[in-house]
C-alpha positions in Angstrom: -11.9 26.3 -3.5 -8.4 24.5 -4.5 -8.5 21.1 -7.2 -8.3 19.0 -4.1 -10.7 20.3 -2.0 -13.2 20.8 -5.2 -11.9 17.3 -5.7 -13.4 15.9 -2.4 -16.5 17.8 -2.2 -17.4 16.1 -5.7 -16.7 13.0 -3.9 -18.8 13.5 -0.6 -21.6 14.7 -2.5 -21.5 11.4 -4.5 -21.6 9.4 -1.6 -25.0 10.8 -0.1 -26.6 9.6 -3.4 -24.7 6.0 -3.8 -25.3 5.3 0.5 -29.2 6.6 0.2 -29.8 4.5 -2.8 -27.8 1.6 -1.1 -29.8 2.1 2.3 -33.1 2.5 0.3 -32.3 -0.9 -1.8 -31.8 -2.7 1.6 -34.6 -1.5 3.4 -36.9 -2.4 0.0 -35.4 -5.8 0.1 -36.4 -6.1 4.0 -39.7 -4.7 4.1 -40.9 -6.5 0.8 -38.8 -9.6 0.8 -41.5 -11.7 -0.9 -41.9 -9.6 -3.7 -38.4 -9.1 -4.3 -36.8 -12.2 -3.7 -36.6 -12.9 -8.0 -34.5 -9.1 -8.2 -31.0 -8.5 -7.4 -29.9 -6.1 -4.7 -27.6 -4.7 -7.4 -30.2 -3.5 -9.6 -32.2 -2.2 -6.9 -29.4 -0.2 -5.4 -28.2 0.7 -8.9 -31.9 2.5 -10.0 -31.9 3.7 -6.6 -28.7 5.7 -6.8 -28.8 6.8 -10.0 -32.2 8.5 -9.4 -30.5 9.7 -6.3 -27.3 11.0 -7.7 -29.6 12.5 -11.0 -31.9 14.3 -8.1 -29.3 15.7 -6.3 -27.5 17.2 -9.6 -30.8 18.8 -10.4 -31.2 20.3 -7.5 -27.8 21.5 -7.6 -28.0 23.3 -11.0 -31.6 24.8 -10.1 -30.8 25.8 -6.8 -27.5 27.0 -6.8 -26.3 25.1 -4.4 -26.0 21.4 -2.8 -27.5 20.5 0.5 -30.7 22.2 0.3 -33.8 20.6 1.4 -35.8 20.6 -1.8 -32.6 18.2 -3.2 -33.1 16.2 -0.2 -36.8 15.5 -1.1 -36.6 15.3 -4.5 -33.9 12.4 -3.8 -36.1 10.2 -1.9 -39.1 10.9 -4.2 -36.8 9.9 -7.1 -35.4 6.8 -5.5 -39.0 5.7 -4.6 -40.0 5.8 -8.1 -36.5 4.2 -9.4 -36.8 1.1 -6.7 -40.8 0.9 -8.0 -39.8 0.9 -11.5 -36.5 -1.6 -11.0 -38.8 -4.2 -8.0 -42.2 -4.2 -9.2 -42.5 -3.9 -13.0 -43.3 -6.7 -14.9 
């Protein structure tokens, strides 16, 4: 793999994270609007990509690989947790 392709791969493998955190923010908002209405969609999309982007990383280095279905879960567990942690603490 060539700089520039190694270049976007690192980029497309970004995204996943920063869109499923940003989709998983939005749908938060929209299914608990009531509870949320006092937190910013920023923070809630930032928590939620981070633990996505984090998740997928770790996967990476323990699997060997991206794309595998054990990174995929252990994104959404991880965002779950980050947009619990970022909505509902005190």
């Amino acid at each position: 793999m060539g700089l520039l392709e190694g270049f976007w791969h690192g980029l497309n493998f970004m995204a996943v994270g920063l869109l499923a955190g940003c989709i998983a923010a939005a749908l938060a908002k929209a299914v608990w609007r009531r509870e949320l209405s006092g937190k910013p969609f920023i923070r809630l999309a930032a928590a939620a990509s981070v633990a996505a982007l984090l998740a997928l990383g770790l996967g990476w280095m323990l699997l060997g690989r991206d794309g595998r279905m054990a990174s995929y879960l252990a994104m959404v567990c991880a965002m779950a947790v980050a947009l619990a942690w970022a909505g509902f603490r005190r």
